[in-house]
C-alpha positions in Angstrom: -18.1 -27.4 18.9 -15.1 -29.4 17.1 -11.8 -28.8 15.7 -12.1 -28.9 12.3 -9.0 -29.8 9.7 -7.6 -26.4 7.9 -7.6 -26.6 4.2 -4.7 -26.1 2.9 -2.9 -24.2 0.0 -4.1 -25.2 -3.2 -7.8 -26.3 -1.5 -10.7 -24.7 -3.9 -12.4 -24.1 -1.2 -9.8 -20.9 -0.4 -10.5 -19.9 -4.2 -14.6 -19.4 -3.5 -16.0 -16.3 -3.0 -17.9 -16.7 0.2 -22.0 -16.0 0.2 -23.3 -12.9 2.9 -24.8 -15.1 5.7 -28.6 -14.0 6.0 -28.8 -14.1 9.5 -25.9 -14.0 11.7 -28.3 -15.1 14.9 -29.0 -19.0 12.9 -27.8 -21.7 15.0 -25.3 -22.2 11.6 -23.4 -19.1 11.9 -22.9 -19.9 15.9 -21.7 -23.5 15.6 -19.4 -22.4 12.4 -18.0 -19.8 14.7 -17.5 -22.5 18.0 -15.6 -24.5 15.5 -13.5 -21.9 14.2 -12.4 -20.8 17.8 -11.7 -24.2 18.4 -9.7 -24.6 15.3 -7.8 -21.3 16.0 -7.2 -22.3 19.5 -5.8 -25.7 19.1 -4.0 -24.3 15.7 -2.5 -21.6 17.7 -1.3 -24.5 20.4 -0.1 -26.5 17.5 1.9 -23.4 15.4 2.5 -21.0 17.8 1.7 -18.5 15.8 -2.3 -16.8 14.8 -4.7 -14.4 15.7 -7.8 -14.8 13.3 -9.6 -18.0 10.9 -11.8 -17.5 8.2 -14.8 -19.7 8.1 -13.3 -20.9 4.1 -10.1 -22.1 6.6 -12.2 -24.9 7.9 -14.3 -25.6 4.6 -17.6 -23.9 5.3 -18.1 -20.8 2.5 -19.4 -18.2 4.8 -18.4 -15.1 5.8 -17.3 -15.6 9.4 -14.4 -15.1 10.9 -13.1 -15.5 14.2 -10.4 -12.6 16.0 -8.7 -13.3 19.1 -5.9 -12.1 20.2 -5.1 -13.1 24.2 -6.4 -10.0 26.9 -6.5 -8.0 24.1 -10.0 -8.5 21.8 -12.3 -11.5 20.8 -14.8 -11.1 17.7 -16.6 -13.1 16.2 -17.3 -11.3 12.6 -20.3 -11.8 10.5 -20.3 -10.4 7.1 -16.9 -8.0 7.6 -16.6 -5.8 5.3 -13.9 -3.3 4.8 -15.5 0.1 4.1 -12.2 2.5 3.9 -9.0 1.9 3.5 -6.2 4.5 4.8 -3.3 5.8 1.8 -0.2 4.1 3.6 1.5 0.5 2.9 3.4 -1.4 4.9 5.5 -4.9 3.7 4.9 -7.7 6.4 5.9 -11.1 6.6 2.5 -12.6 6.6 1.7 -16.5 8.1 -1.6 -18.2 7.7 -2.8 -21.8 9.3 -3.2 -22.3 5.3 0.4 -22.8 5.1 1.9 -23.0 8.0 5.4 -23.3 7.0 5.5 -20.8 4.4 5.6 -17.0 4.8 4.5 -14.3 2.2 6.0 -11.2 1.4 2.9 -8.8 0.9 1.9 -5.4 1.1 -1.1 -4.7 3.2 -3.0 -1.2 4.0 -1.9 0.2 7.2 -4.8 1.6 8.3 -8.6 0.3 7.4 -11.8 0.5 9.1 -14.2 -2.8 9.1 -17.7 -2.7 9.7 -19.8 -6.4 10.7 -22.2 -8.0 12.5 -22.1 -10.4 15.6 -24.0 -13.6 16.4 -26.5 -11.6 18.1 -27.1 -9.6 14.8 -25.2 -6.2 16.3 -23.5 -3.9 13.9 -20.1 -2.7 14.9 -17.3 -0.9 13.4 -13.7 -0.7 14.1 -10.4 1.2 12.6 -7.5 -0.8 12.6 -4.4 -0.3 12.2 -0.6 -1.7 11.8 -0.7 -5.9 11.6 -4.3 -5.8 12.7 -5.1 -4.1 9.3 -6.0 -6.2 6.1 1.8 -8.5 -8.3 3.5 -12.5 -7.5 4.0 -12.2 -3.7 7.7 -14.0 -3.0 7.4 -16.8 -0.1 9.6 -18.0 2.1 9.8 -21.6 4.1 9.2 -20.2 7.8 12.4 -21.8 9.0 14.6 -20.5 6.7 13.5 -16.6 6.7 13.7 -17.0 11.0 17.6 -18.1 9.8 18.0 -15.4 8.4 16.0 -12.6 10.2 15.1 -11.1 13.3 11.3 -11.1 14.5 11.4 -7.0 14.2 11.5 -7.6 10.5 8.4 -9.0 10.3 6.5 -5.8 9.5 7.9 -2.8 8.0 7.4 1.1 8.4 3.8 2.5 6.7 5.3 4.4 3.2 2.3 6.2 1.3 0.7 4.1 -1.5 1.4 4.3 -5.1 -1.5 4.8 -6.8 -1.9 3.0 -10.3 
């Protein structure tokens, strides 16, 4: 278990699509998921801000990824896949450990259901929903938007989606 340096924006490493891990029980997939929740952990410390870190994040180009978010839920995720997506939007102010000063004005799905495996190989499935759920995005240095806004504007109301 370490802390691992995040890459960050403009890393290839982000840009590579990541292989299906074979077997989520190898003694690989459990120390790239201790490192990532040590990452997170002392990233979280460090930012104040996080609730998830992507195994590309630390520079291994697997699909693992690491949730926690205090007394509420702690996965780790082996091979997540998102197998539905519900028809509303929403606009969020989105952050990543990627860059950490920067935020992103995207549009996300407000509702989408994830299926993965743990380290022991279990299946599970989950609907998410709201900031838990997954054309040029505009960004925004992180101290200037918090200037300007209020925390509430972070996220904005589910609208249906326009279909193209």
């Amino acid at each position: 278990m370490a802390i691992r340096r995040i890459r960050q924006l403009g890393d290839p490493i982000l840009r590579v699509r990541c292989e299906r891990t074979q077997d989520p029980r190898s003694p690989a997939i459990r120390l790239v998921a201790d490192d990532l929740r040590d990452t997170l952990k002392a990233a979280r410390k460090r930012y104040d801000m996080g609730r998830a870190m992507a195994a590309p994040q630390i520079g291994a180009p697997v699909r693992v990824v690491v949730v926690e978010i205090p007394k509420q839920m702690r996965w780790v995720m082996v091979n997540p896949e998102i197998t539905d997506v519900g028809p509303d939007d929403f606009l969020v102010w989105d952050d990543c450990f990627c860059f950490p000063n920067l935020l992103v004005h995207v549009s996300r799905a407000y509702q989408i259901t994830v299926t993965w495996q743990d380290v022991k190989g279990d299946p599970h499935t989950e609907q998410l929903e709201g900031p838990m759920a997954t054309g040029l995005d505009p960004f925004a240095f992180r101290r200037e938007w918090e200037k300007l806004h209020d925390a509430v504007e972070r996220h904005g109301p589910p609208k249906p989606r326009e279909m193209l």
